[in-house]
N, C-alpha and C positions, 0 to 999 in steps of 0.2 A: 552417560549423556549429561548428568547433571555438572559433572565434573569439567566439561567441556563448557558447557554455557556459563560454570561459574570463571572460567580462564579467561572465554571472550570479552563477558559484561565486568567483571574484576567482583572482589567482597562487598557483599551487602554492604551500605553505610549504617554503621552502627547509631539503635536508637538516640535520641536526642533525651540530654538529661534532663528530668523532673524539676519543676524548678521547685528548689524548697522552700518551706515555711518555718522552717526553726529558727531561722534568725529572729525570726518577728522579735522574741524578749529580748536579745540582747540589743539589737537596734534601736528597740523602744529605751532602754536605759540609756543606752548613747545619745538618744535625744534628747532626753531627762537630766544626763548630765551637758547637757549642752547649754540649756535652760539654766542651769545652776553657775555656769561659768558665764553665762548672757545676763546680766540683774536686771535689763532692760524689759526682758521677756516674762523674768518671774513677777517682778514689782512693781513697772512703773503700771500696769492694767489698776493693779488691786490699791496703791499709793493715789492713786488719779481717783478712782470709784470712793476709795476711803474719805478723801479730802472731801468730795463732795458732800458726801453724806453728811457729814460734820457739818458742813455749813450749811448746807440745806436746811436741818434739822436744828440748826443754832439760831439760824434769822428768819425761817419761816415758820416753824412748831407754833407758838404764840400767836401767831396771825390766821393762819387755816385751820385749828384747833376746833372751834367751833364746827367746822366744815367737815374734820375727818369720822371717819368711824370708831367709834369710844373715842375720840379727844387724843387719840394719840396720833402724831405725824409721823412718826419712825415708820410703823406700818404703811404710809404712802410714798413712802419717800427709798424707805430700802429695795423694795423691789425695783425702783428704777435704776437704783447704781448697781444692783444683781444686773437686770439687763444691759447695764452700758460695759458694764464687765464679762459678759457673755459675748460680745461681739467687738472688746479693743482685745479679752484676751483670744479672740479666736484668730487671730493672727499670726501667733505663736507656729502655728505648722507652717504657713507657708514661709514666713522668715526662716525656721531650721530648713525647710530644702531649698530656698536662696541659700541660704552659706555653703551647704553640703554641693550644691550647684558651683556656685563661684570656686570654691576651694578643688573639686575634681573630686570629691569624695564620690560622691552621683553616678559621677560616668566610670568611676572602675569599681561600683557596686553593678551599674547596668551590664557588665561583662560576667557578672558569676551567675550562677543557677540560682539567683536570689528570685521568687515569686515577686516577678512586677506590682502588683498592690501590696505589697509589704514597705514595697518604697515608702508609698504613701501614709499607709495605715499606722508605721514607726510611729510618725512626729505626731499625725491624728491622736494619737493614744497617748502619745506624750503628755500633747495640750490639753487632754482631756483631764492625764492629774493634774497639772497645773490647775486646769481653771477650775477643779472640785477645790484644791488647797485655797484656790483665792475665795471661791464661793464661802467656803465656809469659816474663813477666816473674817471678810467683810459681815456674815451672819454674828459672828461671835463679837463682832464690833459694833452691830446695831440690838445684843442683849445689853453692852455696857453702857446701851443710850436710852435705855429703858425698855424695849422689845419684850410683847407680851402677846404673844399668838392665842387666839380663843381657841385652837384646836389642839395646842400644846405641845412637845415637843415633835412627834411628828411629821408637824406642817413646817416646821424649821427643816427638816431632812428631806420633805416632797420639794421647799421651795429650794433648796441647794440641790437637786434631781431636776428639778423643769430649769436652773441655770446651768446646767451640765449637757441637758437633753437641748437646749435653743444655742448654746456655746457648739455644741459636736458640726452642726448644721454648719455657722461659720470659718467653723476648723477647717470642716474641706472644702466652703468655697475659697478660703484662703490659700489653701495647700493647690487647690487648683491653676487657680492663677499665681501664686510663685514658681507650679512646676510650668505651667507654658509662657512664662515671660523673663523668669528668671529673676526679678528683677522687685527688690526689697520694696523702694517706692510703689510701685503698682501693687504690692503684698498692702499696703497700707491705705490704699483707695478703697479697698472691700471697707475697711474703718468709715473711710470718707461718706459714702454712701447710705450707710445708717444711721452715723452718729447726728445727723443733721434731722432724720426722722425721728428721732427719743423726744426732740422738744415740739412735732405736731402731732400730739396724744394726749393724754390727759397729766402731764409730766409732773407738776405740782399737789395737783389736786385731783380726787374719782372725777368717776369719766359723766358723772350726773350733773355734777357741779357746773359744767362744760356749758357754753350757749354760744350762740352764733357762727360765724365760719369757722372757728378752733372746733366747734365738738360737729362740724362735716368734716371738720380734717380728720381729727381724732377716728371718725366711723369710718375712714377710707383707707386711715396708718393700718398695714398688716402688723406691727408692732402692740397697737391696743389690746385684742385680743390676747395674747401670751402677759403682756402687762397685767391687764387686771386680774386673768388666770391665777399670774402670781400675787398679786393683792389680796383677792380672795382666800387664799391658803393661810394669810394670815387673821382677816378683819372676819368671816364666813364661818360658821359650824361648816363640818363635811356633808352634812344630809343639805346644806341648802348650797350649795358650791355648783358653779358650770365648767369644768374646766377642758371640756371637750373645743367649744373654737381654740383655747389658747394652745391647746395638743395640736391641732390638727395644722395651724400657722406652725408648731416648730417642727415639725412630720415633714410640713411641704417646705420647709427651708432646707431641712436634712436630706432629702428626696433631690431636689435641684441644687445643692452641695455634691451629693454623690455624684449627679450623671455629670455635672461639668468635671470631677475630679477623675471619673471615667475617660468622657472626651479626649483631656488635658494630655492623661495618660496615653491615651490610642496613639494620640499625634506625635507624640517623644518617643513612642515604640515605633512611629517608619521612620522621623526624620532623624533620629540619632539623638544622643546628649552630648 
């Protein structure tokens, strides 16, 4: 009987294959040298952050001096090109899948058993070494301007962790909108959108210093928070340190990174690459 119903209906269709996850490391290294062959991607974040810092710290040190915490400006001044560098390099993913897009690399990796968030997670992971190499390369550039943390050297390795942990957040809104738009330019308005809020916060100077509409802006920037977070890591003992708002702003950025790079993803999986 079975034998009959298997002739009528014809052979099972054979199960659908597993999509796998082993690619992830070599993918990630493909992205990694991809990065290495783009200098745009590795350098110009950390060359931009760098510059600044220098000058920042050349023409203003001397004048807010009085103003910073122990007299040094390095400590107010580095955490902010840490954050401007967490979010020109979190761009990084979405530019490698524009290329991998434009080129067709994308869509005859979308035809194998590759696990759809591997797509993603590749470049994410990518950007991630990038921007610990740039974190702590800019770190190793504001010791040689005299950088002297009260808490010692492992508030230099939390604050290169909280630029890693608020950089991941941008990684995949970037990675999000390169995968649903395709399109390098639009990869660089996630830039646009932030980098214009780094100067309504306490940018120059603590956020005490602050009076009038600048320190309502500053209390209204989600940016402040993770700023002084990171300040504190340096000018702060640990037992008097808050660093729970600045965690909790780079949590909800990394949180609303995912589900859009989620979204992005669903909607490339009906309508095709």
């Amino acid at each position: 009987m079975s034998t009959i119903a298997t002739a009528v209906t014809g052979p099972a269709d054979p199960p659908a294959a597993p999509k796998s996850r082993t690619p992830l490391g070599p993918l990630t290294a493909r992205s990694l040298r991809s990065c290495l062959r783009t200098p745009s991607l590795l350098l110009s974040p950390l060359l931009t952050s760098a510059f600044f810092l220098i000058i920042y710290e050349g023409q203003l040190s001397s004048v807010t001096a009085v103003t910073t915490p122990g007299g040094s400006y390095i400590d107010v001044v580095l955490p902010l090109c840490l954050l401007t560098t967490a979010f020109t390099g979190g761009a990084t993913a979405g530019q490698l899948l524009v290329s991998d897009i434009g080129s067709g690399y994308h869509a005859r990796l979308w035809l194998t058993p590759v696990g759809r968030w591997t797509l993603i997670t590749a470049p994410v992971l990518a950007g991630v070494v990038v921007l610990t190499a740039q974190a702590a390369a800019l770190t190793g550039l504001g010791l040689l301007l005299g950088l002297s943390p009260v808490s010692g050297a492992l508030a230099l390795l939390a604050l290169i962790g909280a630029t890693v942990l608020l950089g991941t957040g941008f990684l995949l809104l970037a990675a999000a909108v390169g995968l649903h738009t395709g399109n390098s330019s639009a990869v660089g308005s996630v830039t646009l959108v932030f980098f214009p809020l780094s100067f309504f916060t306490a940018t120059f100077v603590p956020r005490d210093q602050l009076g009038g509409w600048m320190a309502h802006a500053a209390d209204a920037n989600p940016l402040t928070p993770p700023l002084e977070a990171m300040r504190s890591l340096l000018t702060t003992p640990w037992n008097e340190q808050n660093p729970l708002p600045g965690a909790l702003v780079a949590l909800a950025i990394l949180v609303v990174g995912a589900a859009a790079a989620h979204l992005a993803l669903t909607r490339r999986t009906r309508t095709g690459v």
